[in-house]
Backbone as numpy.savetxt, mean C-alpha at the origin, in Angstrom:
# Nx Ny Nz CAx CAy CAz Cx Cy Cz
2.14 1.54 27.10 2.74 2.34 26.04 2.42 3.80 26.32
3.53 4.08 26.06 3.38 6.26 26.41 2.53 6.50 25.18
1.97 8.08 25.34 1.43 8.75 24.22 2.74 8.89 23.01
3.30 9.15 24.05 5.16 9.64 22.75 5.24 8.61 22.20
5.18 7.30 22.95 5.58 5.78 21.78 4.32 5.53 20.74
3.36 5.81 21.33 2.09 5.68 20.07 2.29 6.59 19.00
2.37 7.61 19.24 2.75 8.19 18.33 3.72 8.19 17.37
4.73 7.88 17.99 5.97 7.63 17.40 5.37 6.30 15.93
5.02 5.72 16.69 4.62 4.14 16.11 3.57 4.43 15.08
2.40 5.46 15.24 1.92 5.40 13.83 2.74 6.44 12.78
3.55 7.34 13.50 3.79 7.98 12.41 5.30 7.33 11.88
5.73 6.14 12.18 6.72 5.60 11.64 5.97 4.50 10.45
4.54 3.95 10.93 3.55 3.25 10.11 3.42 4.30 8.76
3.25 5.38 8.65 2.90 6.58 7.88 4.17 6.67 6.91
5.27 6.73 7.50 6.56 7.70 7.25 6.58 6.46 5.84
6.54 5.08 6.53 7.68 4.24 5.92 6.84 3.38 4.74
5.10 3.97 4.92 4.19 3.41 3.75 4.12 4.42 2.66
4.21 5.77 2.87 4.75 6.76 1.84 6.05 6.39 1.27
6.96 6.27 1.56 8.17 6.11 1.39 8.39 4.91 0.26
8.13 3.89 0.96 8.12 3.02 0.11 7.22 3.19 -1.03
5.87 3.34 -1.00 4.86 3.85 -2.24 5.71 4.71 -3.16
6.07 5.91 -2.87 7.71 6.83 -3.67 8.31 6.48 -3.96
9.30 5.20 -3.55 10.00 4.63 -3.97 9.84 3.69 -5.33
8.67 3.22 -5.03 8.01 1.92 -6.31 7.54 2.91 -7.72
7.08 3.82 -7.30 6.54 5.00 -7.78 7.55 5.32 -8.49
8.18 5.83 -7.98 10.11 6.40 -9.18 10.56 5.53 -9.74
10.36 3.96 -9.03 11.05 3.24 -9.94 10.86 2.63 -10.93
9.06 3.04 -11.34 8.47 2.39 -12.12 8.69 3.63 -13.35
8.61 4.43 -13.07 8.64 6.05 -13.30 9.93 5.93 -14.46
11.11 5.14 -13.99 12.26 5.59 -14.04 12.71 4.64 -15.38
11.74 3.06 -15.35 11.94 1.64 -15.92 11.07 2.36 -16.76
9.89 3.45 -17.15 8.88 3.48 -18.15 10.17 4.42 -19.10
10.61 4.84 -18.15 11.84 6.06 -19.20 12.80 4.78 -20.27
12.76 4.07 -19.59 13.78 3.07 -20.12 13.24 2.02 -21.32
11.87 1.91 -20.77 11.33 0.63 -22.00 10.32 0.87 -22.42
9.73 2.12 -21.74 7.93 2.18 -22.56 7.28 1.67 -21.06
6.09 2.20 -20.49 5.02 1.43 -19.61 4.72 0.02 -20.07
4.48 0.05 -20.99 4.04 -1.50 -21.36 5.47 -2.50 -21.74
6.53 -2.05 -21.24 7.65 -2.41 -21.76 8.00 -3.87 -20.64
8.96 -4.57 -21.03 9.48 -4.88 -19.84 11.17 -5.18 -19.05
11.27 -4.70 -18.28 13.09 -4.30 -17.46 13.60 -5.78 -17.37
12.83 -7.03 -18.11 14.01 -8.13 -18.09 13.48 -8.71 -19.35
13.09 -7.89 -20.54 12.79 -8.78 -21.96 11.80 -9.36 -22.15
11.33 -9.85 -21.39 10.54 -11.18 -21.86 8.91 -9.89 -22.23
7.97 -10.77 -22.47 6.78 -10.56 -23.05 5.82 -9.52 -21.86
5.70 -8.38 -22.67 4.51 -7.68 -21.46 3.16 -7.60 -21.96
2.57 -7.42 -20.67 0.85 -7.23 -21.25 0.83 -5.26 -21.98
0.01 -5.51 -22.89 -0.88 -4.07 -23.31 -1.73 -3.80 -23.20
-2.08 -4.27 -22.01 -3.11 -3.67 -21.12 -3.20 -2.01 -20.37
-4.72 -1.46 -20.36 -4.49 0.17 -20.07 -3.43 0.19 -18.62
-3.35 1.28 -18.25 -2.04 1.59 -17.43 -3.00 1.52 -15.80
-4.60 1.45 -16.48 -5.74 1.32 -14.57 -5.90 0.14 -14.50
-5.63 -0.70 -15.10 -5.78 -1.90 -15.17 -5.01 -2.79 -13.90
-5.52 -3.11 -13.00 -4.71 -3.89 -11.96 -4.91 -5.18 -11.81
-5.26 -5.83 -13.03 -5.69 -7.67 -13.34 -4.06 -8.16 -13.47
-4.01 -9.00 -12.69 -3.01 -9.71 -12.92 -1.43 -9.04 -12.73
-1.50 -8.33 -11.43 -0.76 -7.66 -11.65 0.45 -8.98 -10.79
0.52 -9.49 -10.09 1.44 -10.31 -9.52 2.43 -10.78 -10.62
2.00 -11.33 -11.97 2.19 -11.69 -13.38 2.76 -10.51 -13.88
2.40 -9.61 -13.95 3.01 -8.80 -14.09 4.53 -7.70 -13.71
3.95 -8.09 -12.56 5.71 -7.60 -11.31 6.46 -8.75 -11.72
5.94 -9.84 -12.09 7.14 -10.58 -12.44 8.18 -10.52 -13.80
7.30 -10.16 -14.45 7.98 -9.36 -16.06 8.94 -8.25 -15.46
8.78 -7.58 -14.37 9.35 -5.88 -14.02 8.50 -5.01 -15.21
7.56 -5.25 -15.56 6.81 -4.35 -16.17 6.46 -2.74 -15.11
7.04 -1.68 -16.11 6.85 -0.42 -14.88 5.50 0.12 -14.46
4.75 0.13 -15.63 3.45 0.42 -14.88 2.45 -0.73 -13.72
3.35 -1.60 -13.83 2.95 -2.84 -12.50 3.77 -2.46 -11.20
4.98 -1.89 -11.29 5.56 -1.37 -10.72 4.82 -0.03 -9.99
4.60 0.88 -10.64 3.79 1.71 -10.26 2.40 1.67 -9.96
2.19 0.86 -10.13 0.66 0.22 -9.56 0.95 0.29 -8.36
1.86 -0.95 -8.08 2.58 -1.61 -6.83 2.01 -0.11 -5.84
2.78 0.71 -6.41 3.37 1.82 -5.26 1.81 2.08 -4.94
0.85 2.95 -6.01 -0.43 3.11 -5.62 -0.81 2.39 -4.87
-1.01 1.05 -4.94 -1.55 0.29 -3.52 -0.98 0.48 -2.69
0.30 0.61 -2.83 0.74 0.62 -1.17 0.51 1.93 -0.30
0.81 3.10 -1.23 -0.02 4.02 -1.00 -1.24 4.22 -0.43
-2.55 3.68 -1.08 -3.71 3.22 -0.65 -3.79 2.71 0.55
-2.81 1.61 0.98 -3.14 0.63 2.03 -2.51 1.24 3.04
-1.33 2.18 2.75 -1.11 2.76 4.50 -1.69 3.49 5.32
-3.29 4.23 4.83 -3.97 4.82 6.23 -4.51 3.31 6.73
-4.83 2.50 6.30 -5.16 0.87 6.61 -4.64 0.63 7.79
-3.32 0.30 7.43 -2.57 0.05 8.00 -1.99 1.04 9.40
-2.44 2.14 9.17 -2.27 3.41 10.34 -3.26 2.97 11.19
-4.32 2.57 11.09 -5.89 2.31 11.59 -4.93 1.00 12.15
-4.59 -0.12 11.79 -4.51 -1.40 12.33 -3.39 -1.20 13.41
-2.48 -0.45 12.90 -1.35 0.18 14.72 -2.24 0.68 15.66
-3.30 1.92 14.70 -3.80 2.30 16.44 -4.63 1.27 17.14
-5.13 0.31 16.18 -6.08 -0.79 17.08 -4.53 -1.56 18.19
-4.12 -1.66 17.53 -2.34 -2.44 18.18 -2.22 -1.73 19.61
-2.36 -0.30 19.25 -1.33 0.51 20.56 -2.85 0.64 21.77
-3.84 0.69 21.56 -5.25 0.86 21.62 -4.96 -0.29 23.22
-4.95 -1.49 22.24 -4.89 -2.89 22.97 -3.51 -2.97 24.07
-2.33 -2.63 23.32 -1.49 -2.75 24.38 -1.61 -1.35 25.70
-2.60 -0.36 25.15 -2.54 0.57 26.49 -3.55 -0.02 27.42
-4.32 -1.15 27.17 -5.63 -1.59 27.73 -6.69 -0.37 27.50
-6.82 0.47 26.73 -8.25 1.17 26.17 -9.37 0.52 25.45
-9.92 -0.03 26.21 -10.74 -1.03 25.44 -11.77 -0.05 24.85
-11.72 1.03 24.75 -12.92 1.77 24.49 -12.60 1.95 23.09
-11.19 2.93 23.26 -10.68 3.49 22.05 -10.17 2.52 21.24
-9.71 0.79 21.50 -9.77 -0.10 20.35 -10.84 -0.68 19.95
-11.92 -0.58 20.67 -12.75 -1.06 20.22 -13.86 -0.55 19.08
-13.43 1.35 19.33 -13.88 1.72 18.17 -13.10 1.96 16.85
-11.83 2.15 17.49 -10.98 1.55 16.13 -11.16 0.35 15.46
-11.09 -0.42 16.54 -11.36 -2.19 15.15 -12.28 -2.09 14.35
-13.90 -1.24 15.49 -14.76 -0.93 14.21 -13.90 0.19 12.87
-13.49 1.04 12.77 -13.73 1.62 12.01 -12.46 0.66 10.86
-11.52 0.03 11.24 -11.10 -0.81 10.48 -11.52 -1.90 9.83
-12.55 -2.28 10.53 -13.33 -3.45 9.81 -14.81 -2.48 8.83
-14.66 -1.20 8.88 -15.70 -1.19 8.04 -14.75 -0.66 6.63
-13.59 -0.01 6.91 -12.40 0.04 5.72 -12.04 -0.89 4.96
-11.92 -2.39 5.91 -11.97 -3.71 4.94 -12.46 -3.71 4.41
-13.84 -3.92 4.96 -15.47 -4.29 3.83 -15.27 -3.19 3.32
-15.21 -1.83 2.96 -15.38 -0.83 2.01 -14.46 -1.51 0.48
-13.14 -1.70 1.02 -12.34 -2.07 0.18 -12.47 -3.75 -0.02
-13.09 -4.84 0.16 -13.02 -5.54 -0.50 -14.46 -6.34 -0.38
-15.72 -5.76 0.27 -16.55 -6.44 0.03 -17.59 -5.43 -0.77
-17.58 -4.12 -0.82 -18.42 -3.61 -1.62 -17.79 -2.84 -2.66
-17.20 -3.45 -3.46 -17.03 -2.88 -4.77 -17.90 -3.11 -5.33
């Protein structure tokens, strides 16, 4: 892999995890204009739960509730330098740099555990 294709490749990882995060983001944005945050875009029953609240949110995207919606986007938000880190381990490996993936995987595996073993 060239430097130009690595590059290319995380900043298309970047482009298209913002993007989408913006997207969920407006559209939750757009459904709170329409029904209230705690409202929900197909009727049925929503939680009134605070708007930081991210329990149950799967249950929630299923209502189209907007502030689940906009949750949505925040994580995804959240998860794309993650995910920037897990291409360069990708491009790392396919250039054979075992040096430079190998300190990437570390620093991705200590981002995991940050995010889901030491809360």
């Amino acid at each position: 892999m060239t430097p130009e294709k690595f590059r290319a490749m995380v900043s298309t990882v970047l482009i298209v995890g913002v993007a989408i995060s913006a997207a969920l983001i407006g559209v939750g944005f757009v459904g709170a204009l329409a029904v209230g945050w705690h409202g929900s875009l197909v009727g049925g029953a929503a939680s009134s739960g605070a708007t930081t609240d991210f329990s149950n949110l799967p249950g929630r995207l299923a209502t189209l509730e907007p502030a689940a919606i906009s949750q949505l986007g925040l994580a995804t938000l959240l998860a794309t330098p993650v995910a920037r880190v897990a291409a360069s381990v990708a491009g790392f490996a396919l250039e054979r740099d075992r040096l430079y993936a190998t300190i990437t995987l570390a620093v991705l595996l200590i981002l995991l555990t940050s995010i889901f073993v030491l809360r």
